[in-house]
N, C-alpha and C positions, 0 to 999 in steps of 0.2 A: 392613861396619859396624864400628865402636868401640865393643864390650860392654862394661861396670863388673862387677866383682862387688858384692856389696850386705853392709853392716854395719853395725849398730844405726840400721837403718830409712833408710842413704841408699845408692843406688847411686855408687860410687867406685871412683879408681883406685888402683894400689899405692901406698903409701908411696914407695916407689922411681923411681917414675914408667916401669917398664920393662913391655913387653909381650910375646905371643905372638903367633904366628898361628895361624891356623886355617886347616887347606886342606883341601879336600872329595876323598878316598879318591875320589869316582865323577867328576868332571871333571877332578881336577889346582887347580880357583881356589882363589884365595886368597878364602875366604868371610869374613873379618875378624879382626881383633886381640881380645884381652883380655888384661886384668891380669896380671902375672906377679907373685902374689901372692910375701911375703915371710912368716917368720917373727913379725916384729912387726905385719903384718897380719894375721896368724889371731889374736894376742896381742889386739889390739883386739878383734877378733869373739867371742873367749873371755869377754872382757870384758864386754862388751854381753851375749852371751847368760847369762851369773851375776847382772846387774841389771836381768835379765826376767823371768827363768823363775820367781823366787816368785811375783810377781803372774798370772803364765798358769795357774798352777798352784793357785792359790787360786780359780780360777774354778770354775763347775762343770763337770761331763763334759758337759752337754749344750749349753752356751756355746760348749766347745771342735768339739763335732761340727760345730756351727751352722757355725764359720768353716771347719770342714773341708770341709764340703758347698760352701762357698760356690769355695773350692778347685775342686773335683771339674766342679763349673757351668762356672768359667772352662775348665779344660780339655776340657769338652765344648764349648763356643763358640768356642775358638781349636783344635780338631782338625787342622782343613786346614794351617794354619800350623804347627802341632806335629809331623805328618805328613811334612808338607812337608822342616822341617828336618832331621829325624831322617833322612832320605833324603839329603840333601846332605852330611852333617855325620857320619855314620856308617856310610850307605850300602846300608843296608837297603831293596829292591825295596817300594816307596811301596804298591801295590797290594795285593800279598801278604802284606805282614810290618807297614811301618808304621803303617795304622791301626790293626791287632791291638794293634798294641803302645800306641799311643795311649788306646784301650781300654782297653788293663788300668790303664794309669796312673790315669784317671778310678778304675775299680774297686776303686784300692789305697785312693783318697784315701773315699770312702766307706764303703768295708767299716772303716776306721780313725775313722771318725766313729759307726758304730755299735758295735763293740766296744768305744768310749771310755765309752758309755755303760752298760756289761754288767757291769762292771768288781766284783766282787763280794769281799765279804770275810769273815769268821767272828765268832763269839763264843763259845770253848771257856770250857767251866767253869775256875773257880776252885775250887781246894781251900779256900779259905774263900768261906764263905757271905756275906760282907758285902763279899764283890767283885766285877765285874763284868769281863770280858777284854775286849777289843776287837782284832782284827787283821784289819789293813787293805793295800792296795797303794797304793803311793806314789810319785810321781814321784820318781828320782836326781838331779836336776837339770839338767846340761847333758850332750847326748849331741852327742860326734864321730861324723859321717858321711863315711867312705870311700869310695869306688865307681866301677863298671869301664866301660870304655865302651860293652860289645855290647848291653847292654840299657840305656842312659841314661835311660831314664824309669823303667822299672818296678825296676829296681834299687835306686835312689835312695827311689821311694816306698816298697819293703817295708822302709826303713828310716826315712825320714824320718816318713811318715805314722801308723803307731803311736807314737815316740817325742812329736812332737806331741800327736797324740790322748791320748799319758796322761799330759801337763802338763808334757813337759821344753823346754827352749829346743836349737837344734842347731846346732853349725856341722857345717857341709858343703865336700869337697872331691871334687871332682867329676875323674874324668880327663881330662890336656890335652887329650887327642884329640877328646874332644865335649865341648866346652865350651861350645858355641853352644845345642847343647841342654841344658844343665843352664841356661844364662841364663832360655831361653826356658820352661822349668819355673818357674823361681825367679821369674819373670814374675808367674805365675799364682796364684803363691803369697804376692805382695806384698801383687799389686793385688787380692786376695781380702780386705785389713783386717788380715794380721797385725797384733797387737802390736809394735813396732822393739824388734829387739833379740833376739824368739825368735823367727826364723828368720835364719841368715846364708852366705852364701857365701863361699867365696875359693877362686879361681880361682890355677891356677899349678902347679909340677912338686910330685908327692906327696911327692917326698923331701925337698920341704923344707914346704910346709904339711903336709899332710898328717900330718906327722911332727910338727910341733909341736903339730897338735889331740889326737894318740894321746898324745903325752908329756904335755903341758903340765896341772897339778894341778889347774886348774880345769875338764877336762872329767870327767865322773863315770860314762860309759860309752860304751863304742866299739862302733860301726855295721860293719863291713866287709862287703864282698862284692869277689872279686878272686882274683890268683893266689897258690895255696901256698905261694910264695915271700915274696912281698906280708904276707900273712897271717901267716907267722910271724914276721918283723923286727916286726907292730904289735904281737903277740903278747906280744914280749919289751918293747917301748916301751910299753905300755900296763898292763904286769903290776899287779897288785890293783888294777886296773877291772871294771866286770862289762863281759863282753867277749861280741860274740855275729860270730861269725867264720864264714863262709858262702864258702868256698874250693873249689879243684879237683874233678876229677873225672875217669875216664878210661870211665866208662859203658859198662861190659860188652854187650851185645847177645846174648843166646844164644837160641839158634834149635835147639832139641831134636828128633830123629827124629819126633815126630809135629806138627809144626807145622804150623797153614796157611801155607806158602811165599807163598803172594800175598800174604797179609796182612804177611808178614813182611819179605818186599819192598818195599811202599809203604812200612811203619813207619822201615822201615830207610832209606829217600831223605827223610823227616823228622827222622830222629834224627841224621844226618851232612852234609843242605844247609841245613836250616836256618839262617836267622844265618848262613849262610855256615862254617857250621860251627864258627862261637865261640859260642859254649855251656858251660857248667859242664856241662850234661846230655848234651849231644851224645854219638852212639854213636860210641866214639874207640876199641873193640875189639867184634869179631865176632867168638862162638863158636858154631863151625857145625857139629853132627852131621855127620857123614863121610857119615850116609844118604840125607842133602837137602842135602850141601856142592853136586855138582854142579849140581843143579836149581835152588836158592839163588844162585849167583853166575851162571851165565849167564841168570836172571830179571832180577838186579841192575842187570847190564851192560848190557841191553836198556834198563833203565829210567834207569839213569844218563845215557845218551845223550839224554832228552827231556828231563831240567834244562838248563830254556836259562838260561845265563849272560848278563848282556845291561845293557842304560843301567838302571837302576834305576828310574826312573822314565816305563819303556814298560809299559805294560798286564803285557803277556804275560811278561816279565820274571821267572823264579823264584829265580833267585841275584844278588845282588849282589857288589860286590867286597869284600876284605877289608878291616878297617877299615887298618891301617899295614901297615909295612914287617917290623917286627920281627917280628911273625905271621905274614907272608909267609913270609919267609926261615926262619922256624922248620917251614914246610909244608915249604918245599924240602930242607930238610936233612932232616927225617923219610923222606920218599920217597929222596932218596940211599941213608942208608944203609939202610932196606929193602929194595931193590933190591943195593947191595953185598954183603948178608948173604944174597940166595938170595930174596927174594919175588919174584913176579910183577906187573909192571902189568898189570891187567887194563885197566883204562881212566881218561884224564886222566892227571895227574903231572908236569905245567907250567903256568907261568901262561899263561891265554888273551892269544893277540894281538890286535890293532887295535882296542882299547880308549883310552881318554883316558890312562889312569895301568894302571903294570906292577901293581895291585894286586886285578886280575882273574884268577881259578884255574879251573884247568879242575876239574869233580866228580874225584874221583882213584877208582878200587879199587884193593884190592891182592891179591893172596891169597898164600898160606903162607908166612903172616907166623907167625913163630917168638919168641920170651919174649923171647929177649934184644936183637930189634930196639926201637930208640927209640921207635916207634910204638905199641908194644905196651905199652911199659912208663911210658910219660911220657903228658899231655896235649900232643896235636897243638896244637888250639884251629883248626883249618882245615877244610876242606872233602872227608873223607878217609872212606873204608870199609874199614877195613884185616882181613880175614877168618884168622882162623885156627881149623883145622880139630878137633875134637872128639871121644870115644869116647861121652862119656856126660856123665850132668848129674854124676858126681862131680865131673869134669874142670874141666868150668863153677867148679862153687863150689870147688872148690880155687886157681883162678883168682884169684878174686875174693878168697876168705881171704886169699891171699898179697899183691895190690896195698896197696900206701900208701895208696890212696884208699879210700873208700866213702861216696862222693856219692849215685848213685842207679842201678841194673841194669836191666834188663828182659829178660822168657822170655819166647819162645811156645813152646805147647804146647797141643794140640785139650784136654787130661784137666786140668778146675778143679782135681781134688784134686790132681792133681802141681805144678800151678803154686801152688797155694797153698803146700804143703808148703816149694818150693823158694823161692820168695817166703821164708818164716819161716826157712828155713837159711841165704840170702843174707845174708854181712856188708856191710849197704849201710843207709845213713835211707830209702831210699824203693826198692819195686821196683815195677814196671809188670808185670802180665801180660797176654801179648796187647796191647799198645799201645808206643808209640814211646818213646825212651826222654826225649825233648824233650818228652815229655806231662805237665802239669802245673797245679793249678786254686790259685788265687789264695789261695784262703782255709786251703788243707793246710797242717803242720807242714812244712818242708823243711832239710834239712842234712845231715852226714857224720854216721857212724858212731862209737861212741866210740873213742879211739887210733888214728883214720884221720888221713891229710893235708887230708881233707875239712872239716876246721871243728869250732864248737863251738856250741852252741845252735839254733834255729830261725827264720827268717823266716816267713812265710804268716798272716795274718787275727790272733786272738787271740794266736797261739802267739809274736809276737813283744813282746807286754808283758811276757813273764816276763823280757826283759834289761832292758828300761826302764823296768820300777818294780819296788819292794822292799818287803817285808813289813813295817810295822812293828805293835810290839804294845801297845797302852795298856791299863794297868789301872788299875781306879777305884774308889776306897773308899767305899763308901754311907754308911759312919759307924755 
């Protein structure tokens, strides 16, 4: 098919008249063209969305729910097809992953219809008496939306769906690589009765839209979710915007002398297959007490072996392939130089053969993986368990103190109170005890720590209106 991106209320193509393709990671097809958006087509979209957003925004909170719901409706009636694509177009096992993920997206789009409506404000005293204060939250106006491809629905919605719900108009740039799914969202979101004009897309390479919705003066706060890299170029393009930045992460896994091993086992084949192991949360290091190192990795190994890699769209199916190329080859050169530097394969560590497309990975382990391997110290973003061995929990959180990131960790450990303690000493926004490090509920605060590579502000239910509306304060003279 021939997709348009959509702006001030019409599906269209670039100015330029130039396209993309789009080729499906799990067969090799060419699933169809879109827009290769341009500069002066985000400049329109910017446009349109600055001679909407007062009127969306003069409405009330609960006008705005009404059409969010009506949102949330269509994408429960078009699931199959949402499902569907998300599977072709990204590559995610239809079965296992894609309706979940379909799911949450409905989920964002209502949980952002009812906190629109929650939305609450003060009235502190006046030091004179014959005044009255008023302070309120306000939409900023038009919010830029960035975002990655491993999760193209629900990514998109922890950004797009509050920004809406609390009255701002958005343009959106969605990654080439799923682009079919950001249509088939934007879909939903048309034919649900937006207003033309607050809500837009443009399709096309980030470095060049992209770059103009973060730069360009007319948007008034920036969406992102994406890689560290990514994040800090908007960073520096976007500066004196309010900025909520939702980046990397290399997800510690520690697994303490007294751990339940089974449970830490299964956690651990979700925290590293997941997504096929592009994840921001994915467990991208394993710290493993020296006293259940052994019993831990040949558990592992056992169970790595029953992630069947396979068509995506077979029942049984639990990994799919990776989304591109550039991910790939970023798996293969991690495993290189791991292995160069002294670790072990334990299992996998090449792409699977007799697939459609080279962009099928076998599950990998590794063990004694040592600091200064690439794996240890960067985000993989692949399908990886790379284990290094431990004395104690100081170890662990010296670990962690020391990385760039501080996305999100997780301990097992049988003693609450030690998991709690070490929970509170982990420099990370979110630790998991006892659970996978991919574990995660829609409506939580989520992001990096402060002075980490991980980001700035928060995604999840309410927590995300504090980027996209602003305080303001009225005061009123009785006379």
């Amino acid at each position: 098919m021939d997709y348009r991106m959509h702006i001030g209320g019409e599906w269209v193509e670039s100015e330029s008249g130039a396209t993309m393709e789009a080729t499906s990671p799990a067969t090799g097809e060419l699933i169809g063209t879109f827009p290769e958006g341009t500069r002066e087509d985000a400049r329109r979209a910017i446009a349109a969305a600055n001679a909407a957003w007062r009127d969306w925004a003069a409405r009330s909170a609960f006008e705005r729910a009404h059409a969010l719901e009506g949102v949330a409706d269509l994408v429960h009636e078009r699931r199959d097809d949402l499902a569907r694509t998300l599977t072709l177009d990204q590559g995610k096992p239809l079965h296992s992953e894609a309706y979940d993920e379909v799911g949450e997206l409905e989920e964002y789009f209502r949980m952002a219809a009812a906190d629109a409506t929650r939305i609450e404000g003060l009235m502190p005293p006046s030091i004179d008496a014959g005044k009255r204060v008023l302070v309120y939250r306000v939409p900023r106006g038009v919010v830029g939306a960035v975002t990655p491809w491993n999760w193209p629905y629900t990514m998109p919605a922890e950004i797009l769906a509050p920004a809406l719900a609390a009255g701002n108009a958005v343009v959106w740039s969605p990654a080439a690589s799923t682009t079919v799914c950001a249509v088939r969202l934007a879909e939903c979101l048309v034919d649900a009765g937006l207003p033309a004009g607050v809500f837009n897309l443009v399709t096309g390479p980030g470095s060049v839209v992209g770059d103009e919705i973060v730069a360009n003066p007319g948007t008034h706060a920036i969406g992102f979710i994406g890689s560290t890299e990514t994040g800090y170029k908007i960073a520096e393009r976007g500066a004196g915007k309010a900025l909520l930045l939702e980046m990397g992460g290399n997800g510690p896994v520690v697994v303490l002398d007294d751990a339940d091993v089974d449970r830490a086992v299964e956690a651990s084949v979700t925290a590293s297959f997941l997504c096929a192991g592009q994840s921001c949360t994915a467990g991208e290091l394993f710290l493993v007490h020296e006293a259940v190192h052994d019993e831990f990795r040949e558990k592992l190994a056992r169970r790595t072996q029953e992630v069947k890699v396979g068509d995506p769209f077979d029942e049984a199916t639990v990994m799919g392939p990776l989304n591109n190329e550039p991910v790939a080859a970023k798996m293969d050169e991690h495993v290189r130089d791991a292995i160069d530097r002294g670790a072990e394969l334990v299992a996998g560590g090449a792409r699977a053969s007799g697939f459609p497309t080279t962009l099928y990975y076998e599950p990998t382990v590794l063990d004694a993986v040592t600091e200064e391997m690439e794996v240890a110290r960067d985000e993989t973003f692949g399908p990886i368990v790379p284990i290094r061995t431990i004395a104690g929990e100081d170890d662990a959180l010296a670990t962690i103190e020391e990385s760039p990131y501080g996305l999100l960790a997780a301990v097992f450990t049988q003693d609450l109170r030690r998991g709690l303690r070490f929970a509170e000493a982990a420099r990370a926004g979110w630790v998991n005890v006892n659970a996978s490090s991919n574990y995660w509920e829609t409506h939580l605060p989520f992001g990096g720590r402060a002075g980490s590579r991980s980001g700035i502000g928060r995604v999840g239910g309410r927590f995300a209106f504090d980027s996209f509306t602003e305080l303001k304060t009225v005061v009123v003279e009785l006379g």
